[in-house]
Every structure is written in C-alpha cells, then in structure tokens.
C-alpha positions, -999 to 999 in steps of 0.1 A, spaced: 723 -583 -235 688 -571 -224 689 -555 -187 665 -581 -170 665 -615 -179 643 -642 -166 670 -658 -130 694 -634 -136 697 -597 -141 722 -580 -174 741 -563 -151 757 -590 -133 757 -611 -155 777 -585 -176 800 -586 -143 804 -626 -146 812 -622 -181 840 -598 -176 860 -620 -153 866 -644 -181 868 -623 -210 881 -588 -198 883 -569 -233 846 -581 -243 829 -554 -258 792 -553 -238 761 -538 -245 732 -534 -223 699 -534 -242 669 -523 -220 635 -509 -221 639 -495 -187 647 -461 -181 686 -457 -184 686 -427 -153 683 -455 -127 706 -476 -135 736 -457 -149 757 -460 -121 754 -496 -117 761 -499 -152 791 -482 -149 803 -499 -122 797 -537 -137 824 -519 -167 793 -522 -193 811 -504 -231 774 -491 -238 741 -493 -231 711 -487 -260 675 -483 -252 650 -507 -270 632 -476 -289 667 -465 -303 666 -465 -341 687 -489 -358 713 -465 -367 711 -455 -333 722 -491 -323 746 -493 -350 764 -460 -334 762 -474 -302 781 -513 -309 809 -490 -332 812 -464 -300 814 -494 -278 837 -512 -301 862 -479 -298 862 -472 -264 837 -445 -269 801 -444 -251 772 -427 -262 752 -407 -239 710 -395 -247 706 -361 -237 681 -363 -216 702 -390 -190 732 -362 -193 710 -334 -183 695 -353 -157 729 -360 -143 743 -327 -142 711 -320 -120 714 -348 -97 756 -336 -94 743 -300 -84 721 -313 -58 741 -335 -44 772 -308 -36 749 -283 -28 720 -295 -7 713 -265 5 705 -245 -22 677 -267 -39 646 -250 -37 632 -261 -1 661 -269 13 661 -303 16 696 -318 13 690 -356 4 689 -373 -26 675 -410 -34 705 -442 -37 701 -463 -71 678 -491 -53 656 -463 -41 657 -444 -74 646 -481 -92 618 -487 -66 603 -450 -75 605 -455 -114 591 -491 -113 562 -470 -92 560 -445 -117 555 -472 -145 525 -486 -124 541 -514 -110 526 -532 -82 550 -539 -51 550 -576 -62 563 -569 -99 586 -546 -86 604 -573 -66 603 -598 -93 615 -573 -115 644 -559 -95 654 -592 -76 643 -586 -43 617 -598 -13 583 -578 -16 589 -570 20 622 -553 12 603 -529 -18 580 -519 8 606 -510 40 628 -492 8 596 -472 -3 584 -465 33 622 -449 35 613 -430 2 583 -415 17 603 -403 54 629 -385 28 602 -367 7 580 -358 36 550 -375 18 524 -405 26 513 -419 -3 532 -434 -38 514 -406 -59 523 -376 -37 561 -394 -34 563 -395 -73 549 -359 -81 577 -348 -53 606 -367 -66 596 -358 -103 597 -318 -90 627 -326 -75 643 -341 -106 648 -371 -86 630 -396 -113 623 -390 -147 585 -379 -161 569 -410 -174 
C-alpha cells in the first residue's frame, strides 16, 4: 500500500489491517523519504517498505523478503541510522555540543520543508492543522538555534538530522 493515501494515511491503515488479519504480509510503497518514517513503520509491524524508484527486481526482492520474515534495508537509511544511534547516546560529543535530536513528527515537518512544501501541503500531507506544522517548526528552529526554514534545513542536514534532497 502507498504511504499517503487520499483520508487516510498507509501507516495506519496498515495498523487497522493487522487487527483482523495478524500474519498479513504488508508492504509500504512510498515516494517519501524512508528516514522519516522508519520508526513509525516499524511500530505499525509493516513486513517491508519499497520506495517508488526501486527497480522492479528491487520490488520483487522486497515482497519475497517480506514474504520470509526478512526486511530489506537501502544503505543509505542504515547509515543514517547508525548516525542518528551515535548522537543520540552521546550528545555530547557531536561536533558543537548540542545534545538534542528532532522526534519523527519534527523529522517529517523538516523533510516536507526540504521538498519545498508550503506549511499548507505539509499539513494536508501529514494529517495535521496548519497551525500545528507551524508551533512544531517554530520548536525546530529553538532546537537548532536558527530563524529561518533555509538556515534550519542547512543545520539539520550538517547535523545528519534530515537527508540531502
């Protein structure tokens, strides 16, 4: 099923799905970046997850992984968690200092911004008020010590918080 879906998102309904049929292999299909929403994939017990610009063998890998219990992780999303692991349980050796790190709804608000998303698309696009995207990336911008999206996305990008775009 594709990530975001017009009324209702891929990851719950993934989670509605799983209360009736438990051993249902799912897939989540997505052009969004995979390094935001990992975690909340895991936790809605998704088998796999394939981005749109796999190849076809690529997808084919992925539904026999997902069909043995197996997942399938890019590169780039396993080296970007080891880094985000090292921050977190040492804050205080990343390289200024600064001991925080961004939760998944933060982490979603910053790549939507990094795609060139407008405030109002983000919140149609991740289920939430407008209002909400702004307090959230008004939060972003206290943690990173910045005042504007551009300076908060060249910071977090430094940082390894979001991905390059």
């Amino acid at each position: 099923m594709d990530l975001y879906m017009p009324g209702i998102n891929g990851i719950e309904l993934a989670k509605k799905i799983r209360k009736s049929y438990p051993d249902l292999k799912l897939l989540i299909y997505t052009g969004f970046d995979l390094n935001t929403h990992f975690n909340m994939l895991v936790e809605a017990d998704i088998n796999g997850f394939v981005s749109k610009t796999a190849t076809s063998e690529q997808l084919v890998t992925a539904i026999r992984c997902a069909c043995r219990d197996e997942v399938v992780i890019p590169i780039h999303l396993f080296k970007q968690l080891r880094r985000s692991e090292a921050s977190v349980s040492t804050p205080s050796e990343t390289e200024e200092g600064n001991g925080f790190s961004l939760n998944e709804k933060e982490q979603s608000i910053l790549q939507e911004v990094a795609s060139g998303y407008t405030n109002r698309e983000i919140a149609q696009t991740l289920h939430m008020s407008q209002r909400s995207v702004e307090y959230t990336l008004t939060g972003i911008f206290n943690k990173l010590n910045v005042r504007s999206r551009t300076e908060a996305l060249f910071k977090a990008q430094e940082l390894g918080l979001v991905s390059k775009s």
